[in-house]
C-alpha positions in Angstrom: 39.2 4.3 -69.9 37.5 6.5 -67.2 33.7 7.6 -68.1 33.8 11.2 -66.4 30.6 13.1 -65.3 30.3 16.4 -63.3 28.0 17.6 -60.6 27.9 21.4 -60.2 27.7 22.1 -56.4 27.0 26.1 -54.8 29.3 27.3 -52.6 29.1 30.2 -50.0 30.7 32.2 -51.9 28.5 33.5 -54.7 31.3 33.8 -57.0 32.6 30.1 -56.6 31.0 27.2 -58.0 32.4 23.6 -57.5 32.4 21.0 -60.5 32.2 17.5 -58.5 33.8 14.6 -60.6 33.0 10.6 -59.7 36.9 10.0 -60.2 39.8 11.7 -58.6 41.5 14.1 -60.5 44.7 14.1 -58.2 46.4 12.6 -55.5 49.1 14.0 -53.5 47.8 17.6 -52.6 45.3 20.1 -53.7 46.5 23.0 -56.2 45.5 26.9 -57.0 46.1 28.8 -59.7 45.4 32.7 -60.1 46.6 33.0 -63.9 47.9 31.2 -66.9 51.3 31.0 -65.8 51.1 29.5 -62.1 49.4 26.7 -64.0 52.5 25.5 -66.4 52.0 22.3 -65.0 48.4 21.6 -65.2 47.0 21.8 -68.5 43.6 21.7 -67.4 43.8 25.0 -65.6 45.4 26.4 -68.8 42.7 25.7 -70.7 40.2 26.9 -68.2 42.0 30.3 -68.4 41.7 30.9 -71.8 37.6 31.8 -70.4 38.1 35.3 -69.8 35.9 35.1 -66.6 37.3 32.9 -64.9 39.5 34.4 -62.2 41.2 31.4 -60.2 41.3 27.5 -60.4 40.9 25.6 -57.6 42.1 21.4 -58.0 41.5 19.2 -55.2 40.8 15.6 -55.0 38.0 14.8 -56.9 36.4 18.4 -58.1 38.0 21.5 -59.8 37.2 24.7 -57.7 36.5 28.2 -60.4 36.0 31.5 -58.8 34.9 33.9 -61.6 35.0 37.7 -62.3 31.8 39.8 -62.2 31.6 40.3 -65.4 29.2 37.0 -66.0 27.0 35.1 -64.0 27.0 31.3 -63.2 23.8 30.7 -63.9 24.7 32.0 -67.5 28.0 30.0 -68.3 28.0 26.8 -65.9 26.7 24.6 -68.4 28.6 25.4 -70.9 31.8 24.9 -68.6 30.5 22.0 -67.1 30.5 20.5 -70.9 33.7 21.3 -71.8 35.2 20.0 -68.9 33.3 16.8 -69.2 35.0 16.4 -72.3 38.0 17.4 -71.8 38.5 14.4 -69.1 36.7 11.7 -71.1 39.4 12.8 -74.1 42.2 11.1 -71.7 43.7 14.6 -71.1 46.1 15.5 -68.0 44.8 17.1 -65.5 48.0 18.4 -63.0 51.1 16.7 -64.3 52.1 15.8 -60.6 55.8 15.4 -59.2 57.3 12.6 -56.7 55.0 10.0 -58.2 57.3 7.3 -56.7 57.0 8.7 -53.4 54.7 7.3 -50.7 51.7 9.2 -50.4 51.4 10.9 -46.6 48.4 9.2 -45.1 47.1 8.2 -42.3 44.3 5.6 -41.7 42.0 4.9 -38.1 39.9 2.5 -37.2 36.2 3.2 -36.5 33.5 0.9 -34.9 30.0 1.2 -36.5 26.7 0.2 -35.1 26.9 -3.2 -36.9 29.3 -5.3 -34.8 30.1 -7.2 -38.0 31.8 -4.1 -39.7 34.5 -1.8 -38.9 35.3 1.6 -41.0 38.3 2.4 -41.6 38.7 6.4 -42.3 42.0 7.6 -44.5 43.0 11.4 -44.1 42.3 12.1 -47.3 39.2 11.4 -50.2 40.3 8.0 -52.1 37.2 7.7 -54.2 35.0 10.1 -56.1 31.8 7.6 -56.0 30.3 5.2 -53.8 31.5 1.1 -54.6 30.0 -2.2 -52.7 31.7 -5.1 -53.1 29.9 -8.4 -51.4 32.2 -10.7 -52.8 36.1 -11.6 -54.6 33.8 -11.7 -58.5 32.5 -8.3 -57.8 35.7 -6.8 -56.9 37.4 -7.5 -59.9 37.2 -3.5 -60.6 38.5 -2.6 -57.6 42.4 -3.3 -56.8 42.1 -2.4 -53.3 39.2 -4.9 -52.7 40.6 -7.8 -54.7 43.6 -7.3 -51.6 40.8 -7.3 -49.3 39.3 -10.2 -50.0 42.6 -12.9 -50.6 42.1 -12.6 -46.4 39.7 -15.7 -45.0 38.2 -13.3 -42.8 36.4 -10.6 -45.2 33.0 -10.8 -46.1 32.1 -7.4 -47.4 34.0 -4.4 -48.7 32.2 -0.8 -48.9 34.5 2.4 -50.2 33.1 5.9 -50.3 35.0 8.8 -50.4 37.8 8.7 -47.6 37.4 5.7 -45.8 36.8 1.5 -46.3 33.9 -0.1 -44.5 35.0 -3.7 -44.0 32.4 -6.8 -43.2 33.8 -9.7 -41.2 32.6 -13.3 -40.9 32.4 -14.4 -37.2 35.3 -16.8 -37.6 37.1 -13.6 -36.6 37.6 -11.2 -33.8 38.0 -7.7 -34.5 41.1 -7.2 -31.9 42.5 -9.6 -33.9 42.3 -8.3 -37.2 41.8 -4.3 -37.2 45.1 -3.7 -37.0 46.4 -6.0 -40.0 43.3 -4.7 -42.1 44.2 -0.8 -41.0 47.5 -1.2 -42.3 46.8 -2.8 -45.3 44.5 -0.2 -46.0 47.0 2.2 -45.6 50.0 1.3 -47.7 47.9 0.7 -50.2 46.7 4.2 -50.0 50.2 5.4 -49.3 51.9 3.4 -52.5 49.4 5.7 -54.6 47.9 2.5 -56.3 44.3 2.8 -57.7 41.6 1.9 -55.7 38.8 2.1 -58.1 39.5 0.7 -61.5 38.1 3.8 -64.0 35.4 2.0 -65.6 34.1 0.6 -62.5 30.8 1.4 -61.9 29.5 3.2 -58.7 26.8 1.5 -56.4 25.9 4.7 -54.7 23.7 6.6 -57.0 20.4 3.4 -57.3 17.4 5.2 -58.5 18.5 8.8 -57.6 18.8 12.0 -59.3 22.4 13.6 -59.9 22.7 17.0 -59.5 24.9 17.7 -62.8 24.2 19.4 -65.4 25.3 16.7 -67.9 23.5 13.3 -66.4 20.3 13.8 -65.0 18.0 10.6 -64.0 14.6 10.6 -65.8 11.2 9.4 -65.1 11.2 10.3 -61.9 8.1 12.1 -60.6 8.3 15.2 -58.5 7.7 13.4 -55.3 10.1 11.0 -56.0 12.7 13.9 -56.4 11.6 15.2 -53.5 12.2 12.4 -51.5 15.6 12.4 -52.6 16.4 15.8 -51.7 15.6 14.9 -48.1 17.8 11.5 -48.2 20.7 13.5 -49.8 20.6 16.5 -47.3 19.5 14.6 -43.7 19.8 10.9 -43.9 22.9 10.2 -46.1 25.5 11.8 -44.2 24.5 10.9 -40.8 24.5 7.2 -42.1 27.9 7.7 -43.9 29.6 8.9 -40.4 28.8 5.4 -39.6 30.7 3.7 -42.4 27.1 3.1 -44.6 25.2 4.2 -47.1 21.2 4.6 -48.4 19.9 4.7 -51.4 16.6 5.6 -53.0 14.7 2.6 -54.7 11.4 3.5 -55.7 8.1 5.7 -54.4 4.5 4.1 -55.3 2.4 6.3 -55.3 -0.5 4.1 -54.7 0.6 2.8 -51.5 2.6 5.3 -50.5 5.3 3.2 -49.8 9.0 4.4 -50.2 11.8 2.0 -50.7 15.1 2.5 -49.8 18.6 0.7 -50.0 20.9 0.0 -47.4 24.6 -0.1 -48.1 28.1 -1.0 -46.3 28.0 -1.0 -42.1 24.2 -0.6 -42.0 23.4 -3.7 -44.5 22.5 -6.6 -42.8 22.4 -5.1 -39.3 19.1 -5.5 -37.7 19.8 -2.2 -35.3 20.2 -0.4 -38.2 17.6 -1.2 -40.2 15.2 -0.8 -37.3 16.6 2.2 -36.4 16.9 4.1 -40.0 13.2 2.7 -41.2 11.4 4.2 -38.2 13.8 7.7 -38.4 13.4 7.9 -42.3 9.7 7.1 -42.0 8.7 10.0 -39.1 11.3 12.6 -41.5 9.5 11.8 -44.4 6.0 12.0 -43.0 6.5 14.9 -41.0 8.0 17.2 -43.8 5.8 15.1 -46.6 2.4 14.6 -45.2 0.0 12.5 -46.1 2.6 11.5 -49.3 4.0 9.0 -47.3 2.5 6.0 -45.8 5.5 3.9 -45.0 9.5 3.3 -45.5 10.7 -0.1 -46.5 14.4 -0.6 -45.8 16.0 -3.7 -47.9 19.6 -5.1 -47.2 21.6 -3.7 -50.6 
């Protein structure tokens, strides 16, 4: 059974507010629905309607888009509908009853070389996951279809999902030319066949020590620099590292010391570029916006 949580997420538009999910919600293409009856076939969006202030629904991968009318604000009700959706997904109900489900998913899948020579990312045209998932050997994958596949080839020493795309760790025994093109389309008709990749009770490696933004989960015992630090990882570090098939995490802050330790995850674990690279970056960021906070950034191999 799937353990749902939601992340409430701005948008530009004052009047929209996205509620982020760690599973997928749906598969084959995104949906909108302007009233009750454009939704017959997604029971979610029904329900959502019966709110008189919500205006449209919006369902797309892994969040549900709501505009509202003017006659609330978000700040006033987004709570409350972040519950009640929350609930509604843990209680096992449908989201969009889908058509074609025995029909190949369109997809398309490209190979992408990272800064670690020892693993290649390989980017889907459309989100797979909701969460972030290591998987360092065959024992750990046991939650994740997809990487139990992975792994029955000699070759594969690491496998690292998040979002739309599969980082892939190679033991030297093999040469990329070799193998990229038998691991791209593996990746792929997987993807295509519409089987799971993430098992729903698998738990995600990409959240460590942090905070989540949702208004159901929020991590404690975390001081304010702590948060703060964070912030700054969430909005400058993590996405440049996940264009290049990785991920970091927040460990811990002493306070004492000033030392910050973070996590490295997928192409830039175990790469000695990397971690050179990201420890000195992270460490000038955070003592430049931080100050005298921060002393030094420890990166460790996740």
């Amino acid at each position: 059974m799937k353990e749902y949580s939601i992340t409430v997420v701005k948008t530009n538009n004052p009047t929209i507010l996205k509620f982020e999910t760690n599973h997928l919600l749906v598969k084959r293409k995104n949906y909108e629905y302007k009233n009750i009856d454009e939704a017959q076939n997604a029971p979610l969006a029904q329900q959502l309607f019966h709110l008189p202030f919500i205006k449209t629904v919006y369902v797309s991968g892994n969040f549900i888009g709501l505009e509202r009318y003017d006659i609330v604000e978000w700040e006033d009700v987004k709570d409350e509908v972040a519950q009640q959706l929350v609930e509604y997904l843990n209680a096992g109900e449908p989201v969009v009853i889908e058509e074609d489900t025995d029909k190949p998913i369109a997809i398309t899948v490209y190979a992408e070389v990272t800064p670690n020579p020892a693993t290649m990312k390989f980017v889907a045209s459309k989100k797979i996951v909701g969460a972030t998932y290591e998987f360092k050997n065959i024992d750990e994958a046991r939650m994740s279809p997809l990487a139990m596949e992975l792994f029955q080839l000699p070759f594969v020493k690491q496998v690292f999902i998040d979002e739309n795309y599969v980082s892939v760790s190679k033991y030297e025994v093999a040469e990329w030319e070799d193998i990229t093109l038998e691991l791209r389309e593996l990746i792929r008709n997987f993807i295509a066949q519409g089987k799971e990749i993430v098992l729903g009770n698998a738990k995600s490696t990409g959240k460590g020590d942090t905070k989540e933004t949702s208004t159901i989960k929020v991590e404690e015992n975390l001081d304010d620099t702590s948060l703060e630090i964070i912030d700054i990882l969430e909005e400058y570090v993590k996405p440049a590292v996940a264009s290049d098939g990785g991920n970091i995490l927040f460990k811990s802050y002493e306070k004492e010391t000033g030392k910050v330790n973070v996590i490295l995850q997928g192409a830039c674990s175990g790469c000695p570029s990397s971690t050179f690279t990201l420890k000195n970056g992270i460490e000038t960021m955070l003592k430049n916006m931080m100050g005298d906070k921060i002393n030094e950034v420890v990166a460790l191999n996740g």
